[in-house]
C-alpha positions as CSV (number, residue, x, y, z in Angstrom):
1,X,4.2,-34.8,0.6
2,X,5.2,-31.2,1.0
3,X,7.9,-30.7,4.4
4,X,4.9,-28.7,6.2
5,X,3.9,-31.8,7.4
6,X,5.2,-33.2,10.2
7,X,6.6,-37.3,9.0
8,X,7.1,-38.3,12.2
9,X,3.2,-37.8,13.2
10,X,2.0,-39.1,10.1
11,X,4.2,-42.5,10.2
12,X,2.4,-43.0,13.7
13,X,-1.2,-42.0,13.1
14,X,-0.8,-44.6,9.8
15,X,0.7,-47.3,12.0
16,X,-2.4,-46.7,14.5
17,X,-4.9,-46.9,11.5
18,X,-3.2,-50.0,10.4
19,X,-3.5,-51.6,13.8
20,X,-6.9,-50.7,14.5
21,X,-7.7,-52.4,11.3
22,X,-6.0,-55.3,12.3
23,X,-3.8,-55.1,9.2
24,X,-0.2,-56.7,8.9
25,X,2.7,-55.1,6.8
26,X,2.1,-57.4,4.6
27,X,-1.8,-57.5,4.5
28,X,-1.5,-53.6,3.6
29,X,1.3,-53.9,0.9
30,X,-0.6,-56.8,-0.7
31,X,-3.5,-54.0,-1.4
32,X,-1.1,-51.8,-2.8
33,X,2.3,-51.1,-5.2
34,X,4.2,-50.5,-2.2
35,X,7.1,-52.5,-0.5
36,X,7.0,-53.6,3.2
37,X,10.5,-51.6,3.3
38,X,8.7,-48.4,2.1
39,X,5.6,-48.5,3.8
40,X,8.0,-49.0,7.4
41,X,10.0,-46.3,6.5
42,X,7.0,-44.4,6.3
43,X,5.5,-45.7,10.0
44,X,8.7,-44.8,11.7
45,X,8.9,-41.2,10.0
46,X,11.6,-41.6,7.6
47,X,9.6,-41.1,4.3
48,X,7.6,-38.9,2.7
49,X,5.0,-40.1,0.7
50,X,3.8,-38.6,-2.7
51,X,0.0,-37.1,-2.5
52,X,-0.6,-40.2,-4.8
53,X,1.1,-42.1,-2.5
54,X,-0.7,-40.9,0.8
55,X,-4.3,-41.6,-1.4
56,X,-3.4,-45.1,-2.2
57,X,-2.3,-46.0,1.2
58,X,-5.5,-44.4,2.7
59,X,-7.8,-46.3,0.0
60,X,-5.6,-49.7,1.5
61,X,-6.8,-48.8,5.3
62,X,-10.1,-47.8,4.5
63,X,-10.1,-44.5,5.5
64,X,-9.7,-40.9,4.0
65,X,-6.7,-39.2,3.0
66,X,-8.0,-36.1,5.6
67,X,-8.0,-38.9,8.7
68,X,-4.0,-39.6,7.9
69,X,-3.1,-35.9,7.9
70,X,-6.1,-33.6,9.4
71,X,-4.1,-31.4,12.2
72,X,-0.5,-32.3,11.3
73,X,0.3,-28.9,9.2
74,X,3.7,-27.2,10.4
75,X,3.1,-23.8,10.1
76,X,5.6,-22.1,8.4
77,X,8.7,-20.1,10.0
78,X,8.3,-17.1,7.1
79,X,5.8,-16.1,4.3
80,X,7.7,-14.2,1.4
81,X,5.1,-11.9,-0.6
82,X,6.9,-10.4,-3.6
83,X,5.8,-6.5,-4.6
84,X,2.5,-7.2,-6.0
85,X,1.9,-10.3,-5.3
86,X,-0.6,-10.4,-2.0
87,X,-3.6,-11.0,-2.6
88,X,-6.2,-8.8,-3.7
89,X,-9.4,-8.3,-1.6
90,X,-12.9,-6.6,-2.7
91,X,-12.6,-7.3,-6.1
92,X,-11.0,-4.3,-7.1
93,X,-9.3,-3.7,-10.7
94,X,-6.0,-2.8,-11.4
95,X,-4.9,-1.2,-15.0
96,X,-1.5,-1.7,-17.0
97,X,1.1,1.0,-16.6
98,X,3.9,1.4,-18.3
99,X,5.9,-0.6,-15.6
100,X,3.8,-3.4,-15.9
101,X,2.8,-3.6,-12.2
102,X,-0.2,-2.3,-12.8
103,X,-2.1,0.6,-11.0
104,X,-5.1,1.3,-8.7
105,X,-8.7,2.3,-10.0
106,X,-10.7,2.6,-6.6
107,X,-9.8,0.8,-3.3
108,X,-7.8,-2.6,-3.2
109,X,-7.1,-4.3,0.0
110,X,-3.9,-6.2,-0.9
111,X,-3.3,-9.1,2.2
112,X,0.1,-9.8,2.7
113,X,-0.1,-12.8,5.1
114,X,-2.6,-14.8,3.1
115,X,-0.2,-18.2,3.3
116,X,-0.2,-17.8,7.1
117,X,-2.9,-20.0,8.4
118,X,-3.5,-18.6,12.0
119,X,-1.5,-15.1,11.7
120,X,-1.8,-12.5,15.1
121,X,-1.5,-9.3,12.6
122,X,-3.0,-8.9,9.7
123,X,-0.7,-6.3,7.4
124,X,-2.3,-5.3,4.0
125,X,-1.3,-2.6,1.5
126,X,-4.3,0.0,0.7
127,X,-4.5,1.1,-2.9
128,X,-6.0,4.1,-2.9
129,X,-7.2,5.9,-6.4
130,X,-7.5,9.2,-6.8
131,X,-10.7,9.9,-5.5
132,X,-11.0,6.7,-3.0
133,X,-12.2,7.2,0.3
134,X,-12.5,4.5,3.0
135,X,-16.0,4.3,4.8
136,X,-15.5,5.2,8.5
137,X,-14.5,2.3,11.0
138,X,-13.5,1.4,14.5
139,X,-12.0,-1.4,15.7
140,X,-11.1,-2.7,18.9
141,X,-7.7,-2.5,18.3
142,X,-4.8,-0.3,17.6
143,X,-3.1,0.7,14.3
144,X,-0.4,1.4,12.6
145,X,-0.6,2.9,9.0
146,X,2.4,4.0,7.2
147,X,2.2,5.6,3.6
148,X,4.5,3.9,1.0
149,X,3.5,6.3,-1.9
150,X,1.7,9.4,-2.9
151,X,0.1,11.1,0.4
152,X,-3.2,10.1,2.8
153,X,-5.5,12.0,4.8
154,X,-6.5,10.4,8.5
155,X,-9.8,11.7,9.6
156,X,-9.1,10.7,13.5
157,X,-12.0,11.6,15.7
158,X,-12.0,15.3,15.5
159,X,-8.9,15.7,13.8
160,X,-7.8,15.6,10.3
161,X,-4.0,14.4,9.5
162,X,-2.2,14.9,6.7
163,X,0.5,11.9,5.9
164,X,3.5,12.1,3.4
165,X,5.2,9.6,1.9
166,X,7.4,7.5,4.5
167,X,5.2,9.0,7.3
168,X,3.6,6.5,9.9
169,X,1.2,6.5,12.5
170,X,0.4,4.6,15.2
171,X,-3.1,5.3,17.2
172,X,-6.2,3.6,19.2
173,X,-8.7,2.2,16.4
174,X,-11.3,2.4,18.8
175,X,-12.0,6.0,17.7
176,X,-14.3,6.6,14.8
177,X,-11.6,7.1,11.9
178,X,-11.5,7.5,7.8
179,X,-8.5,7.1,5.3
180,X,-8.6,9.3,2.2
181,X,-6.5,9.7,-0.9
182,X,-4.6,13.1,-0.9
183,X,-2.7,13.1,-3.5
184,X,-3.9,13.2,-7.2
185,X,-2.6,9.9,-8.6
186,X,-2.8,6.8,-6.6
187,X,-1.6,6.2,-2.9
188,X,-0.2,3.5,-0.8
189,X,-0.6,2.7,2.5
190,X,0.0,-0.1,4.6
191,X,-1.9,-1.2,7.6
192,X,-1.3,-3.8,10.3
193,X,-3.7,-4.7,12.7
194,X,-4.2,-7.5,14.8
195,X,-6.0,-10.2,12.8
196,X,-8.4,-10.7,16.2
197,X,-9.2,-7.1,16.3
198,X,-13.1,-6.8,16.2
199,X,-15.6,-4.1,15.0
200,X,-16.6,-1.7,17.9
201,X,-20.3,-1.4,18.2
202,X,-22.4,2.2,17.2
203,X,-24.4,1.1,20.0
């Protein structure tokens, strides 16, 4: 099993399905290719199973695989996304370039906390082509947006603001705002919001 789980939960919620069936040690080994030694290692925490494993034991007590292990994740203490690597949102495209890493044809929302289950922000990395402009949004919320590369354009209720390269911004989302391309290749920019925020109403 993969260490997000937590062993010592799982050994007990399998020794309470075992006992609510009624089932020895040996009554559940004697269903199975496992050892009375390895199946109490596993009740007491000490073991992790295999996923083939976990499904054999579950087939044993009758019950699922998702009974033995539904709400025992351990969310994780960091979520490493390599440069390029988040995942890509609105089915945009992306062509070669000659570094490999590809670049942006139209808008691609690129989420960078996609193997946090639960996250508070929610960071992604706009890919902005060369004509790409973002409809307008609000959100109940506040922003930041820093550009990594090329240069943006913040339409911000009644003001428009011009952002370089390693320029940030932090603001009330509530307003009526729209993010533009300004420069005349492709530009960067990561956002982070909260992951909670919700869309403020026209009405």
């Amino acid at each position: 099993m993969p260490s997000s789980i937590n062993l010592a939960s799982l050994g007990r919620r399998v020794r309470e399905a075992r006992l609510a069936r009624k089932l020895t040690l040996e009554a559940v080994v004697a269903r199975t290719n496992f050892t009375i030694s390895w199946l109490s290692k596993l009740e007491n925490g000490q073991l992790s199973p295999s996923l083939d494993g976990l499904a054999g034991l579950a087939e044993a007590l009758g019950c699922g695989v998702e009974t033995l292990v539904e709400g025992l994740t351990v969310p994780p203490r960091h979520v490493v996304v390599r440069s390029g690597n988040g995942q890509s949102e609105h089915g945009a495209t992306r062509k070669p370039s000659r570094n490999g890493r590809g670049r942006a044809v139209g808008t691609n929302v690129e989420n960078l906390v996609n193997g946090w289950q639960g996250a508070a922000m929610q960071p992604v990395i706009l890919h902005l082509g060369s004509s790409d402009r973002q409809r307008p949004e609000s959100v109940d919320a506040q922003r930041f947006l820093m550009v990594l590369e090329g240069r943006a354009r913040l339409e911000y209720d009644n003001d428009a603001i011009l952002l370089e390269a390693g320029d940030s911004i932090y603001f009330d989302a509530s307003f009526p705002h729209t993010i533009s391309n300004a420069s005349r290749g492709s530009a960067r920019v990561l956002s982070i919001t909260p992951a909670t925020a919700a869309p403020v109403s026209a009405g």
